[in-house]
GUZAKOL-338382 format. One record per residue (C-alpha): residue number from 0; residue in three letters; x, y, z. Coordinates in nm, 4 decimals, padded with zeros to 6 digits, always signed. Layout:
BEGIN
+-----+--------+----------+----------+----------+
: num : residu :       xx :       yy :       zz :
+-----+--------+----------+----------+----------+
: NUM :    ALA :        X :        Y :        Z :
...
+-----+--------+----------+----------+----------+
This chain:
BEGIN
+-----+--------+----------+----------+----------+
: num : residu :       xx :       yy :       zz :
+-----+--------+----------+----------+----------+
:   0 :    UNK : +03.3262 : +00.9003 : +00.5433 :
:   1 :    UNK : +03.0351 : +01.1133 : +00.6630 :
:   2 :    UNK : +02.9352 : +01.1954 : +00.3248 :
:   3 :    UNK : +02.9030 : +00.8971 : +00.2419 :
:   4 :    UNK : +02.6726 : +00.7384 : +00.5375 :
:   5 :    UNK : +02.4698 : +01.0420 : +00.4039 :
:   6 :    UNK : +02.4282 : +00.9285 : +00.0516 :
:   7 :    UNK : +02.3180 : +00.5886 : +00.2006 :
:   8 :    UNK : +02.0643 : +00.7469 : +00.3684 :
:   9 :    UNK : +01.9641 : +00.9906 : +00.1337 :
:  10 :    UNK : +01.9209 : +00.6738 : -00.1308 :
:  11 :    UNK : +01.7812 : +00.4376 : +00.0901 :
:  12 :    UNK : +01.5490 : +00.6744 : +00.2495 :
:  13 :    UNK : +01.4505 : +00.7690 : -00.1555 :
:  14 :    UNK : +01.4085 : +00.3503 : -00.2204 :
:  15 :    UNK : +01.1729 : +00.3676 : +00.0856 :
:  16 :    UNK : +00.9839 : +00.6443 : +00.0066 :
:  17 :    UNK : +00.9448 : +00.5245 : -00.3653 :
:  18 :    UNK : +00.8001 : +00.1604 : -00.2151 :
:  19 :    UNK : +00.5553 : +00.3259 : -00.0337 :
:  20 :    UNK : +00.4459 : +00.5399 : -00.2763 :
:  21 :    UNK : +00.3614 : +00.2304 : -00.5179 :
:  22 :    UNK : +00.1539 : +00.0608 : -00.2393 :
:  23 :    UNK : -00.0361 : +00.3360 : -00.1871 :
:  24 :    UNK : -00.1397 : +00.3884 : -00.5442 :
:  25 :    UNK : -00.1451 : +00.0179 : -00.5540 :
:  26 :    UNK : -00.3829 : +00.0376 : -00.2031 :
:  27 :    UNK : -00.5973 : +00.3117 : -00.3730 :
:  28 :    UNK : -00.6472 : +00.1220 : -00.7485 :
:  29 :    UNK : -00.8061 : -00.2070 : -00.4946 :
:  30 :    UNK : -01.0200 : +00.0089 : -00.2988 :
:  31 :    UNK : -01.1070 : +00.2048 : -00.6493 :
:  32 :    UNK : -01.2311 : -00.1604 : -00.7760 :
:  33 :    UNK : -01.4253 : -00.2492 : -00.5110 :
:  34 :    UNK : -01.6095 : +00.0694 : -00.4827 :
:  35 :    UNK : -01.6650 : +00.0161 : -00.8693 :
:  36 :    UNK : -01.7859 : -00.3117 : -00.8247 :
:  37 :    UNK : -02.0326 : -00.1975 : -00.4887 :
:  38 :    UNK : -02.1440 : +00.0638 : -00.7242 :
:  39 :    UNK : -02.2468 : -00.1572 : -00.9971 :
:  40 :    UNK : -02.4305 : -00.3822 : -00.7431 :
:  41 :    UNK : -02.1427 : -00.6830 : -00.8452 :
:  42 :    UNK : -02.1542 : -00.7219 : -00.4725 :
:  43 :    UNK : -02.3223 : -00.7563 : -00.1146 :
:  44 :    UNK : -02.2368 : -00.4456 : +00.1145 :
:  45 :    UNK : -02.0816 : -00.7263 : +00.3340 :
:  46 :    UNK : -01.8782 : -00.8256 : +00.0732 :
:  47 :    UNK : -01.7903 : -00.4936 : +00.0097 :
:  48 :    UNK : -01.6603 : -00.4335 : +00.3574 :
:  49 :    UNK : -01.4864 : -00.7345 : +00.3465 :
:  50 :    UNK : -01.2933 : -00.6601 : +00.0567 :
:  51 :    UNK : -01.2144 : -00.3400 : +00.1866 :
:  52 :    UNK : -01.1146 : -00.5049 : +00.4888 :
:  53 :    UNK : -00.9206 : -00.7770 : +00.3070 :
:  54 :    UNK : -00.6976 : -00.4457 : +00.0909 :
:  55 :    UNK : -00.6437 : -00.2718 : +00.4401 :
:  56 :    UNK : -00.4871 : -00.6490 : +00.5506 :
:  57 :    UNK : -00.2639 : -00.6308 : +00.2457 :
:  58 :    UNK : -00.1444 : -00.3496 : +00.2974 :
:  59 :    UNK : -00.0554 : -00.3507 : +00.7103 :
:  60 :    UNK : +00.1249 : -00.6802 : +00.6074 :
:  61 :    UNK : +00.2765 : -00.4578 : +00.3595 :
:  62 :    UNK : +00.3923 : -00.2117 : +00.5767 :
:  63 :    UNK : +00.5443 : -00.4555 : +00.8491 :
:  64 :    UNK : +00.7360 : -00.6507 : +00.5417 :
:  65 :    UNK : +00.8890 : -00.3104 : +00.4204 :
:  66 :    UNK : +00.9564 : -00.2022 : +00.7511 :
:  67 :    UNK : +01.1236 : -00.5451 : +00.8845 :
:  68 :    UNK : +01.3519 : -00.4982 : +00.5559 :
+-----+--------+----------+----------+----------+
């Protein structure tokens, strides 16, 4: 019985880590595009930071949904 409480650990501990993995790649390729677009002069420096702002949003919410389950 104890090994297997472990193996549901062990995977759902693996299925959490894998999830947050993704959104951080998927956090870094957003703040990758705006910096791209700031660079090109596509946008304000307020918009910029906004943007930024709006991909560091996404992601808290993010978090709190994959932690709530």
């Amino acid at each position: 019985m104890t090994e297997e409480i472990r193996a549901e650990a062990a995977a759902s501990l693996d299925e959490l880590m894998e999830r947050h993995i993704a959104a951080q790649l998927a956090t870094a390729d957003a703040v990758r595009a705006w910096h791209e677009r700031r660079a090109a002069s596509e946008v304000t420096s307020v918009v910029y930071v906004n943007g930024l702002l709006g991909v560091a949003q996404d992601e808290e919410a993010g978090s709190i949904a994959r932690r709530s389950g």
